[in-house]
N, C-alpha and C positions, 0 to 999 in steps of 0.2 A: 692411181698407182703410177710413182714417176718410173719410167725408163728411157734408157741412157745407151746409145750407140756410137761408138765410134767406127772411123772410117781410114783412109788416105794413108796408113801406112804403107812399108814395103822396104825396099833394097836402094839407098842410095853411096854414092860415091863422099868420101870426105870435102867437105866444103860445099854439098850442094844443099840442097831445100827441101821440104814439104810441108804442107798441111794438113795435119790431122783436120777432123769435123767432130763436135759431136752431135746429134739429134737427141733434144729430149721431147716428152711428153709424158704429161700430168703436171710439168711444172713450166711456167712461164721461165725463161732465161732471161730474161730482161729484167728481169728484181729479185732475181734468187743468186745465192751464192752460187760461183760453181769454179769447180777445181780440177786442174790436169796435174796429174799423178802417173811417176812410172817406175818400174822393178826391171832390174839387170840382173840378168842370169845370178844366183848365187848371192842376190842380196835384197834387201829391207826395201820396201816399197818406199819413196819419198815425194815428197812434192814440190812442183815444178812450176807453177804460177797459179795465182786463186785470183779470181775477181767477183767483186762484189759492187753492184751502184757506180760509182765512177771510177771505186778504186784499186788497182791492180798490182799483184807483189809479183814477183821475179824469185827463184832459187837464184845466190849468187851464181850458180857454175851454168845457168841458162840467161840471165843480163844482158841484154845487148844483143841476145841472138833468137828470142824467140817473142813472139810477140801473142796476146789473145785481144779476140774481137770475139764479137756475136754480130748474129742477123737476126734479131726481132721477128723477121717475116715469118724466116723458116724457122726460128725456135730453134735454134741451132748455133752450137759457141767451137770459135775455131782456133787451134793453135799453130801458128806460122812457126816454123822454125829453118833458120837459116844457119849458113855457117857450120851446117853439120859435125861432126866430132866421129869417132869411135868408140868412147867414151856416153854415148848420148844413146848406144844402140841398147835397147827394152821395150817390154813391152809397156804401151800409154795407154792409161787410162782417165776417163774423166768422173769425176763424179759429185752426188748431190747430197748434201748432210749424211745420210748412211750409204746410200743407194752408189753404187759402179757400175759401171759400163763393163764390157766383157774383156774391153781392151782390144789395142792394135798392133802388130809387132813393128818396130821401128829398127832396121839394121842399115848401120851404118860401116861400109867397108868397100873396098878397092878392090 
């Protein structure tokens, strides 16, 4: 049974940083797809970077500002995001073919 935990949200100021985590298990991250996805207040869940094998897509309005890795060890895929916005503040989610994570709330404001 794969599940999906994310982490490392919380409250930051415009312009600064965090990174999400997410934990899975039942599934290796290291050769499965896996995707961060997030929903702002009042709208359509979208998606925000997917990587799969070596290769990684970007949402245009996140390029340049957020970045995803894995660690192998811990079976665990991370999303760096810098640059913060207000525009950026939702809750993220990661997830695997059907399977979601519970999600993490990301707020960004002054």
């Amino acid at each position: 049974q794969v599940q999906l935990v994310e982490s490392g949200g919380g409250l930051v100021q415009p312009g600064g940083s965090l990174r999400l985590s997410c934990a899975a298990s039942g599934i290796a991250v290291s050769i499965n797809a896996m995707g961060w996805y997030r929903q702002a207040p009042g709208k359509q869940r979208e998606w925000v970077a997917i990587t799969r094998g070596g290769v990684t897509i970007y949402a245009d309005s996140v390029k340049g500002r957020f970045t995803i890795s894995r660690d192998n060890a811990k079976n665990t895929v991370y999303l760096q995001m810098n640059s913060l916005k207000a525009e950026d503040t939702a809750v993220y989610y990661c997830k695997n073919g059907a399977v979601w994570g519970q999600g993490t709330q990301v707020t960004v404001s002054s």
